[in-house]
TIRO-2110 file (N, C-alpha, C; in Angstrom, 1 decimal):
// TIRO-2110
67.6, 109.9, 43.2, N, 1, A
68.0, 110.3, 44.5, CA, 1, A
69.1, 111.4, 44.4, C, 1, A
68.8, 112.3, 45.5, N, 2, A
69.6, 113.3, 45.4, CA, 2, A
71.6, 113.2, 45.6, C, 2, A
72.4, 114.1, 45.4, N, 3, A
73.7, 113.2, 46.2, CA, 3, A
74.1, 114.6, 47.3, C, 3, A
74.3, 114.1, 48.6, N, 4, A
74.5, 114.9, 49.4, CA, 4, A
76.1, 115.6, 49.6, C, 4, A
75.8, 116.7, 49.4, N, 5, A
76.7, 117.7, 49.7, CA, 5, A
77.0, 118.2, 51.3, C, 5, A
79.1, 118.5, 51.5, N, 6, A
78.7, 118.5, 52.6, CA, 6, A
79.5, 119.8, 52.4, C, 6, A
79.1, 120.9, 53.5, N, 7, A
79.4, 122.2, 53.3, CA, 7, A
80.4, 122.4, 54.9, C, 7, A
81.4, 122.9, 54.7, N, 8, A
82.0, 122.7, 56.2, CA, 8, A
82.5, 124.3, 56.6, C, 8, A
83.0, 124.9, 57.5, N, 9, A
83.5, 126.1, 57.8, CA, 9, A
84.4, 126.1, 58.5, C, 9, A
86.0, 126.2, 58.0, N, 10, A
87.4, 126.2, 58.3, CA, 10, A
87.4, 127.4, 59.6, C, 10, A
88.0, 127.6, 60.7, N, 11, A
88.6, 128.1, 61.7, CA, 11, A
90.0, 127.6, 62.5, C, 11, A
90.3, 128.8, 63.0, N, 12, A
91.7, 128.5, 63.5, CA, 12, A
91.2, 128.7, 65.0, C, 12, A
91.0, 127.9, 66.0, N, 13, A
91.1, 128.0, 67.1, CA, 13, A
92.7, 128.4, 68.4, C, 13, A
92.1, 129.3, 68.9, N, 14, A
93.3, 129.8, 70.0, CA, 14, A
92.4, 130.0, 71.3, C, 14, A
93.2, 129.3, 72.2, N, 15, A
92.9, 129.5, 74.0, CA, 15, A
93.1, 131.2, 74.8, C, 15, A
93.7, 131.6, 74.0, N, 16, A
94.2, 133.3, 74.6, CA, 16, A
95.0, 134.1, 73.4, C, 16, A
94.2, 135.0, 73.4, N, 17, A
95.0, 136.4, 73.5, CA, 17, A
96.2, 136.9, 73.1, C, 17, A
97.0, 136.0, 74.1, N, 18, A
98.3, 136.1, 73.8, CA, 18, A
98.9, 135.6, 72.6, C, 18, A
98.2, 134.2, 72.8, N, 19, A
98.6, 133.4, 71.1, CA, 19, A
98.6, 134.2, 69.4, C, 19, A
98.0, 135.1, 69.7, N, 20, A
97.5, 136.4, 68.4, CA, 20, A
98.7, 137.0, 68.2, C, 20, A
98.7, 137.5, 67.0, N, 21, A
99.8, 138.7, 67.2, CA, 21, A
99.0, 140.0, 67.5, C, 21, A
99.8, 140.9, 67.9, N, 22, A
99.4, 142.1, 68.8, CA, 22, A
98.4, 142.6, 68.1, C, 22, A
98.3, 142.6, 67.0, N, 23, A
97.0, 144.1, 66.4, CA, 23, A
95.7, 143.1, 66.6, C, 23, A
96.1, 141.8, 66.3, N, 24, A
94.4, 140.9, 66.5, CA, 24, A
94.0, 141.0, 68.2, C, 24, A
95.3, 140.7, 68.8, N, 25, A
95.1, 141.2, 70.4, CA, 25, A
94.0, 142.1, 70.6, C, 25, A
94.8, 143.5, 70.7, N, 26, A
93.8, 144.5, 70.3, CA, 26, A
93.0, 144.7, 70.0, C, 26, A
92.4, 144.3, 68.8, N, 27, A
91.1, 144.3, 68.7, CA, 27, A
90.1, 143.5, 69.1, C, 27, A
90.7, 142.7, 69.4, N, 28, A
89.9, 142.0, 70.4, CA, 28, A
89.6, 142.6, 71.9, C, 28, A
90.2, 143.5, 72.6, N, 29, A
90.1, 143.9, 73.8, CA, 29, A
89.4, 145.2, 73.4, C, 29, A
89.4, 145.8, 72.0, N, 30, A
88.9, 146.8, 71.7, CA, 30, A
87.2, 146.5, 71.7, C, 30, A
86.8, 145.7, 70.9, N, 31, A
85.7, 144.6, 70.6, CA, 31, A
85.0, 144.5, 72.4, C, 31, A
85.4, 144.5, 73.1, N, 32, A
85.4, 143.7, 74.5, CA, 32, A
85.4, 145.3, 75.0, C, 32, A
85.8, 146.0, 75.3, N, 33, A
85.3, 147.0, 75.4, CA, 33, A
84.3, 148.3, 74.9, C, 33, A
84.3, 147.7, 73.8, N, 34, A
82.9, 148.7, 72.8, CA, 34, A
81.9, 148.2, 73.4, C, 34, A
81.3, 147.1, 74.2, N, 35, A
80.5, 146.5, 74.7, CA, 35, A
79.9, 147.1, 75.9, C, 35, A
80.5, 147.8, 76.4, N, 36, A
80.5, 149.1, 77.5, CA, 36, A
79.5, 149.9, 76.9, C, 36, A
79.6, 150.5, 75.7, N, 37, A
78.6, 151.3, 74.8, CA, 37, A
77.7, 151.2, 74.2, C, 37, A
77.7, 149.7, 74.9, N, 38, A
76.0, 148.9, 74.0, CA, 38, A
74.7, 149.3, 75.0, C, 38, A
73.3, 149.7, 74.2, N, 39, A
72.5, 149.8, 74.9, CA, 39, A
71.2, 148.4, 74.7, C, 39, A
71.6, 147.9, 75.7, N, 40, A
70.9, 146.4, 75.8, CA, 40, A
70.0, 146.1, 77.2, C, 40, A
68.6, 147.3, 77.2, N, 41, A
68.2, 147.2, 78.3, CA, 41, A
67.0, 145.9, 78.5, C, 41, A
66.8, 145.3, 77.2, N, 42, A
65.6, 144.2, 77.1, CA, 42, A
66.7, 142.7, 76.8, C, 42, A
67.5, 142.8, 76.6, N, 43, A
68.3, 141.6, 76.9, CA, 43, A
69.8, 141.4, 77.8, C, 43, A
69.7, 142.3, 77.6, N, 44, A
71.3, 142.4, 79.1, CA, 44, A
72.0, 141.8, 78.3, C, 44, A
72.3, 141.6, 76.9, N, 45, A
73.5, 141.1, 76.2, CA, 45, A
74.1, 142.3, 75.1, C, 45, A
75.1, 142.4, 75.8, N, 46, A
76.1, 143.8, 75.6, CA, 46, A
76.6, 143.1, 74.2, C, 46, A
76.6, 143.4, 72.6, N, 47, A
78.0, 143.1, 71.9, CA, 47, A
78.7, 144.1, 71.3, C, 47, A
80.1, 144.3, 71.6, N, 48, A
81.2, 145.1, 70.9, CA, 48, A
81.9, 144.5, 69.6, C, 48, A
82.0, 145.4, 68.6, N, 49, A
82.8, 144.9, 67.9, CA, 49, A
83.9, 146.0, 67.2, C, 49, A
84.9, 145.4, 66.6, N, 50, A
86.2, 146.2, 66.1, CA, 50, A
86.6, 146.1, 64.9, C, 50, A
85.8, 147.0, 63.9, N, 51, A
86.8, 147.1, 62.3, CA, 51, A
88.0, 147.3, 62.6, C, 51, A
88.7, 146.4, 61.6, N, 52, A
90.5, 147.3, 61.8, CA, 52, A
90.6, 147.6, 60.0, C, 52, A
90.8, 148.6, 59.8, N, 53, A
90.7, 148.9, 58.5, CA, 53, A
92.4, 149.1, 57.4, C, 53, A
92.0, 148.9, 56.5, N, 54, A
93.5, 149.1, 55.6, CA, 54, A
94.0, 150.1, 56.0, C, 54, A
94.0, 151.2, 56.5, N, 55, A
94.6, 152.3, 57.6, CA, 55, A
95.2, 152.7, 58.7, C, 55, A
94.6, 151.3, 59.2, N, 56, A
95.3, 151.3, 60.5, CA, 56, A
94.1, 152.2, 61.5, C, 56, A
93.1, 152.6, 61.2, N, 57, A
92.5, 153.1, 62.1, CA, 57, A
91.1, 152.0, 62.4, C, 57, A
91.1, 152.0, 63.5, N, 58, A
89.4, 150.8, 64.1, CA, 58, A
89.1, 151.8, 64.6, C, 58, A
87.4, 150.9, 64.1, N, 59, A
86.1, 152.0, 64.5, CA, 59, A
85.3, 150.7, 64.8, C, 59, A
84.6, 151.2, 66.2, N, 60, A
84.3, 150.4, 67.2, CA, 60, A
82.7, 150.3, 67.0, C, 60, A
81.7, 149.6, 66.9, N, 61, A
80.4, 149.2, 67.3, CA, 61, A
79.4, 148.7, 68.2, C, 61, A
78.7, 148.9, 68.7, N, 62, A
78.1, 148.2, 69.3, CA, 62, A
76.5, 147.9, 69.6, C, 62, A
76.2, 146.5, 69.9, N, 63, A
74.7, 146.6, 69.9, CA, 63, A
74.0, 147.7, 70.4, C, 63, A
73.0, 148.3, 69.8, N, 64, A
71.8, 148.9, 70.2, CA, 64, A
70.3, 148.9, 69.7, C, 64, A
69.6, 148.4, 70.9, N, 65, A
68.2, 148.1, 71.0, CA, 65, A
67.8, 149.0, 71.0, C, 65, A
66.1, 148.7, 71.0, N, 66, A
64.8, 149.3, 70.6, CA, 66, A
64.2, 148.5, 70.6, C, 66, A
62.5, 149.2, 71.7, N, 67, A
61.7, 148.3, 71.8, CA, 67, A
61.3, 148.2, 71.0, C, 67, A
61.0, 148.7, 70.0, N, 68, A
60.5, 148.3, 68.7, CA, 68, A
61.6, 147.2, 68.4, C, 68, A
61.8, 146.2, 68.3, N, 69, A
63.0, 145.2, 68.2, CA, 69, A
63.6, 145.1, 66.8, C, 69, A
62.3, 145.0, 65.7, N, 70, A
63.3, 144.9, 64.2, CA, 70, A
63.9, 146.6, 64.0, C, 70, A
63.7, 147.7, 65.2, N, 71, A
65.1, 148.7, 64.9, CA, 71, A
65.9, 148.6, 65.1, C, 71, A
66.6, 147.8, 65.8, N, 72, A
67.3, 147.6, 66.8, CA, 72, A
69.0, 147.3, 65.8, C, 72, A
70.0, 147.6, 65.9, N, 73, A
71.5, 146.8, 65.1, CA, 73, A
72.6, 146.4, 65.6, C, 73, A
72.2, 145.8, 65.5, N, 74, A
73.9, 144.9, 66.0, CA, 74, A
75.4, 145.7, 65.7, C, 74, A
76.1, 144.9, 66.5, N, 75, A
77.5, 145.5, 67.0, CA, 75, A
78.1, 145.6, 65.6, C, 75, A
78.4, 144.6, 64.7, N, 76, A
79.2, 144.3, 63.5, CA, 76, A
78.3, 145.4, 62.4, C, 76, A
77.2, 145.6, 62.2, N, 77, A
76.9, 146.5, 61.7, CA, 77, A
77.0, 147.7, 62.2, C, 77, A
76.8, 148.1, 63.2, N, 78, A
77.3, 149.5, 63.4, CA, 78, A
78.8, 150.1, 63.3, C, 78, A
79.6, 148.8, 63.5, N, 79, A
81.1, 149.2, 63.4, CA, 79, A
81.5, 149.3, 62.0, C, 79, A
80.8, 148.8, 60.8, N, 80, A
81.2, 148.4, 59.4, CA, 80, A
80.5, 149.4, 59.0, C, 80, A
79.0, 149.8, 59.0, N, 81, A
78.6, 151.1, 58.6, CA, 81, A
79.0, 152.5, 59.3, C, 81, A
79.9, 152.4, 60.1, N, 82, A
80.1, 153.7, 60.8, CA, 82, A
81.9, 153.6, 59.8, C, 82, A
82.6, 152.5, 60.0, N, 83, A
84.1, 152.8, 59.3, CA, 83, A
83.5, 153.0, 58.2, C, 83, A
82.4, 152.2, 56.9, N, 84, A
82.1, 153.0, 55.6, CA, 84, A
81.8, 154.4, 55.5, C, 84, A
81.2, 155.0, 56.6, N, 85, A
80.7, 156.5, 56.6, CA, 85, A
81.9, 157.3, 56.7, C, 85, A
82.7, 156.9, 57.8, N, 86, A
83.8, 157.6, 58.3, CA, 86, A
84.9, 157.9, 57.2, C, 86, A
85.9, 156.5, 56.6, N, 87, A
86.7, 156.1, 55.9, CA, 87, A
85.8, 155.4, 54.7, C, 87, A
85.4, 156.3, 53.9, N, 88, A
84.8, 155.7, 52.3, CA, 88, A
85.7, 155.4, 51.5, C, 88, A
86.0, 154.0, 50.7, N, 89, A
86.4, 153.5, 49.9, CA, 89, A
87.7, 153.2, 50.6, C, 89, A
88.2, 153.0, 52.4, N, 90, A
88.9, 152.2, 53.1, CA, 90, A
88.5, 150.8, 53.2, C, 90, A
89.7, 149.7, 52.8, N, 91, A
89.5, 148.1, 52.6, CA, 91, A
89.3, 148.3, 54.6, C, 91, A
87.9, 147.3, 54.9, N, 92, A
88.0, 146.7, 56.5, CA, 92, A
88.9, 145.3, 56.1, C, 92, A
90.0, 145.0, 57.2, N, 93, A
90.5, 144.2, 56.7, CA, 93, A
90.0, 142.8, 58.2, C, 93, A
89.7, 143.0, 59.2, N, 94, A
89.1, 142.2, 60.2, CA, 94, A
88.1, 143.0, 60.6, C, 94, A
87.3, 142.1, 61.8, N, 95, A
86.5, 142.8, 62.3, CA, 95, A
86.5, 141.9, 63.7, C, 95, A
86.3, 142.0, 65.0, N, 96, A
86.4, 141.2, 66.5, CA, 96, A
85.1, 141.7, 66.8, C, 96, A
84.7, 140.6, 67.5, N, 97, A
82.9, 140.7, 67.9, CA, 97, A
83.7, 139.9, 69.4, C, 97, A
83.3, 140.6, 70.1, N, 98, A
82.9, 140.2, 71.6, CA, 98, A
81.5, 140.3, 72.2, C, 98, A
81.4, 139.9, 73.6, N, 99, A
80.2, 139.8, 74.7, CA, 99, A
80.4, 140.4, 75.7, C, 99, A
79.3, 140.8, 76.6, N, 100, A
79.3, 140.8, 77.9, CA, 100, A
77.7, 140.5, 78.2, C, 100, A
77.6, 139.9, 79.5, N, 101, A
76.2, 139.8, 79.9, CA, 101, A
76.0, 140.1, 81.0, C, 101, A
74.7, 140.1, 81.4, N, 102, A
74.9, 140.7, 82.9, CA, 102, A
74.3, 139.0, 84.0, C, 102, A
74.3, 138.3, 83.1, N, 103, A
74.3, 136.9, 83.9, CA, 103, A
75.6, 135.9, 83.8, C, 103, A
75.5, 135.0, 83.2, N, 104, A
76.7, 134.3, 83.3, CA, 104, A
77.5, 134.4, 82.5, C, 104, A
78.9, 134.4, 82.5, N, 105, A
79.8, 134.9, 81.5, CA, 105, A
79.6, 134.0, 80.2, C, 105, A
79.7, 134.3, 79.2, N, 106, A
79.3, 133.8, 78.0, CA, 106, A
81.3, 133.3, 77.5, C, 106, A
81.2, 132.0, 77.1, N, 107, A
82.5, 131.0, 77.5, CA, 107, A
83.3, 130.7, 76.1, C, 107, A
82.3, 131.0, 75.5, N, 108, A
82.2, 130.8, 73.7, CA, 108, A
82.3, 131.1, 72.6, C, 108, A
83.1, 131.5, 71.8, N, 109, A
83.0, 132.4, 70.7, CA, 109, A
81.4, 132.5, 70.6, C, 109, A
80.9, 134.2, 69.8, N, 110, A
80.0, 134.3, 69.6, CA, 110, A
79.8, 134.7, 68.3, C, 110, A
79.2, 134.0, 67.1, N, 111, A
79.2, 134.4, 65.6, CA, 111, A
77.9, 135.2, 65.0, C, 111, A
78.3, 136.3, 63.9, N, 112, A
77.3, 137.1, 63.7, CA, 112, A
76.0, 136.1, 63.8, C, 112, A
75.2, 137.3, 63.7, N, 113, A
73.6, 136.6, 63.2, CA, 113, A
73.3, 136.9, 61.8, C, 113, A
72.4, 135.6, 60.8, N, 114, A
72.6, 135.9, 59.8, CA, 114, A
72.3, 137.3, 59.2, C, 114, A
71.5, 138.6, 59.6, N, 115, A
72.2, 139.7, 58.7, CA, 115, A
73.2, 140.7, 59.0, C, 115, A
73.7, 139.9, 59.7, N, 116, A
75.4, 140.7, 60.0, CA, 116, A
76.3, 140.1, 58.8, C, 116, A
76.0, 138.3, 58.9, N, 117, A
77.0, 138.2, 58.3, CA, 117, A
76.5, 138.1, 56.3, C, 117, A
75.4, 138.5, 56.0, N, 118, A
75.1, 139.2, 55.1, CA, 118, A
75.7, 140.3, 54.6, C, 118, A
75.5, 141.3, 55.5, N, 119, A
76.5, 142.5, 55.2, CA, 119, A
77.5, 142.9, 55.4, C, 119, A
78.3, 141.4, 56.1, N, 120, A
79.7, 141.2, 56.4, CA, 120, A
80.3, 140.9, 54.8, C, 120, A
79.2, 140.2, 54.6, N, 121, A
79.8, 139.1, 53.2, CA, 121, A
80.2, 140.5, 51.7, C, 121, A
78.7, 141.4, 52.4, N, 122, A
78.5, 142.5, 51.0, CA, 122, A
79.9, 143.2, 51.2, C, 122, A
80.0, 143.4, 52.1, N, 123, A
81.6, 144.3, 52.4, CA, 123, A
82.6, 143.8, 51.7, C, 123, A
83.0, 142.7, 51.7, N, 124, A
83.9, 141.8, 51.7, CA, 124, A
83.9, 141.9, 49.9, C, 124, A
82.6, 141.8, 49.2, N, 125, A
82.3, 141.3, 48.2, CA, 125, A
82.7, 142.9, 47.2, C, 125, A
82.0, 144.1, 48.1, N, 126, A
82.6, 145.1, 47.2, CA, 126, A
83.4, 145.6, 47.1, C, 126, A
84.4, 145.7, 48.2, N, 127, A
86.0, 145.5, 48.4, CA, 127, A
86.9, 145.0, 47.9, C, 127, A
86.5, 143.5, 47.3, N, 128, A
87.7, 142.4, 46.7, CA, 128, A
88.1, 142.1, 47.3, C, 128, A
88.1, 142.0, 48.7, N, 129, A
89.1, 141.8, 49.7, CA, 129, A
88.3, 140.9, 50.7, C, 129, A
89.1, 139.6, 51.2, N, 130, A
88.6, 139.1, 52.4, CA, 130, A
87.9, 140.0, 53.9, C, 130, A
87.2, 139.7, 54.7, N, 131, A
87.6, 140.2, 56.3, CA, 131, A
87.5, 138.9, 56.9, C, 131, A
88.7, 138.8, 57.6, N, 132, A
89.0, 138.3, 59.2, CA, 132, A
88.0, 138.5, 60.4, C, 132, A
87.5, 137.3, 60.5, N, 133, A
86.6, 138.0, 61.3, CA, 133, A
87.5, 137.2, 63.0, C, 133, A
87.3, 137.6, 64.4, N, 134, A
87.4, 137.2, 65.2, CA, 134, A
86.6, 137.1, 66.0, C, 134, A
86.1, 136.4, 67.2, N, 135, A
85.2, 135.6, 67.2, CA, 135, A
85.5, 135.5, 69.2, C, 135, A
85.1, 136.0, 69.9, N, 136, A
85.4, 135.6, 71.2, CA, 136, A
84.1, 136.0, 72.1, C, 136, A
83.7, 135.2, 73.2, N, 137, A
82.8, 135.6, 74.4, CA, 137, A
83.2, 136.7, 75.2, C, 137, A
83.1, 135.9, 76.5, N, 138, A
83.3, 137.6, 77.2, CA, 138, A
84.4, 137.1, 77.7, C, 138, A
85.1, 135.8, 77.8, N, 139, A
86.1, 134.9, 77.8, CA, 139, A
86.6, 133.8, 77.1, C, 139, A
87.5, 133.2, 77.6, N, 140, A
87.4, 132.1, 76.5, CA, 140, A
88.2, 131.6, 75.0, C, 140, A
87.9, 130.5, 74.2, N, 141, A
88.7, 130.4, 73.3, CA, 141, A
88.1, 131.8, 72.5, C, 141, A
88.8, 131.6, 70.8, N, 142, A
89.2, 132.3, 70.5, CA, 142, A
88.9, 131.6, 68.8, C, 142, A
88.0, 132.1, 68.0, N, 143, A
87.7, 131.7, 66.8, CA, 143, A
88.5, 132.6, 65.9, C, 143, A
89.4, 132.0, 64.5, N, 144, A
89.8, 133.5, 64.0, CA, 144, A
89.4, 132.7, 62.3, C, 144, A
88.7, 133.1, 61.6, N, 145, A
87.8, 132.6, 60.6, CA, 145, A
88.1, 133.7, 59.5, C, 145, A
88.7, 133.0, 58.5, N, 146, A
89.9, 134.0, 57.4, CA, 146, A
89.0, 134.7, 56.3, C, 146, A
87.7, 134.6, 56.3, N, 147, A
86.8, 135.6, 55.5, CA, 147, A
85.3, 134.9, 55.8, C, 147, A
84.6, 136.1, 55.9, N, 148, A
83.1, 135.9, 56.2, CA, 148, A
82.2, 135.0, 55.3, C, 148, A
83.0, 135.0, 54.4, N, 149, A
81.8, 133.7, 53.4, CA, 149, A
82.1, 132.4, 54.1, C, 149, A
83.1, 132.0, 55.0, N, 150, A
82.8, 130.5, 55.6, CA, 150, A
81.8, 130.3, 56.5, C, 150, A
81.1, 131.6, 56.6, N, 151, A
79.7, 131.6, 58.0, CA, 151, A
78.8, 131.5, 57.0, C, 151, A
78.8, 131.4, 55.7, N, 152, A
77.6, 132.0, 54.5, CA, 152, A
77.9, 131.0, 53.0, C, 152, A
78.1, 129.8, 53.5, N, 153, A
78.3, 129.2, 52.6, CA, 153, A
77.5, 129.2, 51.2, C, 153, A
76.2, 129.2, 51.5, N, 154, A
75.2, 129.7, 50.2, CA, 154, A
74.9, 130.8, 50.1, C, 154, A
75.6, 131.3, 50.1, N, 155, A
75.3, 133.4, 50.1, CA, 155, A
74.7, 133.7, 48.6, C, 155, A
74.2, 134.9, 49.2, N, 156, A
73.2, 135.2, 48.0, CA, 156, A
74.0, 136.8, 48.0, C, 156, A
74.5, 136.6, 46.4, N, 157, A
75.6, 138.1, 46.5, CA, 157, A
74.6, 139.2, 45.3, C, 157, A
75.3, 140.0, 45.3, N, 158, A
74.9, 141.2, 44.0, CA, 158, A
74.5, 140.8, 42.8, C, 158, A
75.5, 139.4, 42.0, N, 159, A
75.3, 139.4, 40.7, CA, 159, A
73.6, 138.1, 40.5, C, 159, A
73.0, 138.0, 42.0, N, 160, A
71.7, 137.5, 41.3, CA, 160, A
70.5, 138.8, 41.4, C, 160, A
71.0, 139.5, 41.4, N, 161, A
69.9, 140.9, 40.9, CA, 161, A
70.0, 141.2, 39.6, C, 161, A
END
């Protein structure tokens, strides 16, 4: 008989905004407004997200579709491959993923989908460096989750190639 393993994922829950210190603030409203720039005409779900990088400069992301659907990239990849393009060999040190929809306000933190947080993890991984991820709807609490391998507990990294 097997013995069961239990795999859990630590977060710091917060009700607002305010609770943050100012630069997580930020990026969070930053995140919430990149969502403006999302082109989501087959699901009406807008997502923004916000690298804040070891520089101090964020570079913003956001979903965009295609009917062709597997072209299509999500918010956290476009914000993490657009700061690698921009700032090469800059540590991302967080990253804030927000919502908007055009039906009911989404109440919930919203967490990547698994290959965001694949290439959340690869970042992190060739960096040496954690990312912060933050985690908010289009209101709402407030997930702040102190590196992306707690979304990827069995991650599959570089050194099994």
């Amino acid at each position: 008989m097997g013995k069961k393993i239990e795999i859990r994922a630590d977060y710091e829950l917060f009700s607002k905004a305010e609770e943050l210190p100012a630069i997580e603030a930020e990026l969070l409203a930053r995140a919430h407004a990149a969502c403006d720039t999302a082109y989501a005409p087959y699901s009406e779900f807008r997502v923004g997200a916000a690298a804040l990088l070891e520089n101090g400069e964020i570079v913003l992301g956001s979903n965009q579709e295609n009917a062709a659907y597997p072209s299509t990239i999500c918010a956290e990849r476009a914000a993490v491959f657009a700061a690698a393009a921009q700032f090469p060999g800059v540590v991302i040190r967080a990253v804030a993923i927000r919502v908007k929809t055009a039906g009911e306000r989404v109440e919930r933190p919203i967490s990547p989908c698994g290959a965001c947080r694949q290439v959340l993890f690869e970042f992190e991984w060739r960096q040496e460096a954690p990312i912060q991820l933050l985690l908010q709807g289009d209101k709402g609490d407030i997930y702040r989750i102190a590196s992306t391998k707690s979304l990827l507990p069995l991650l599959f990294d570089p050194s099994f190639l």
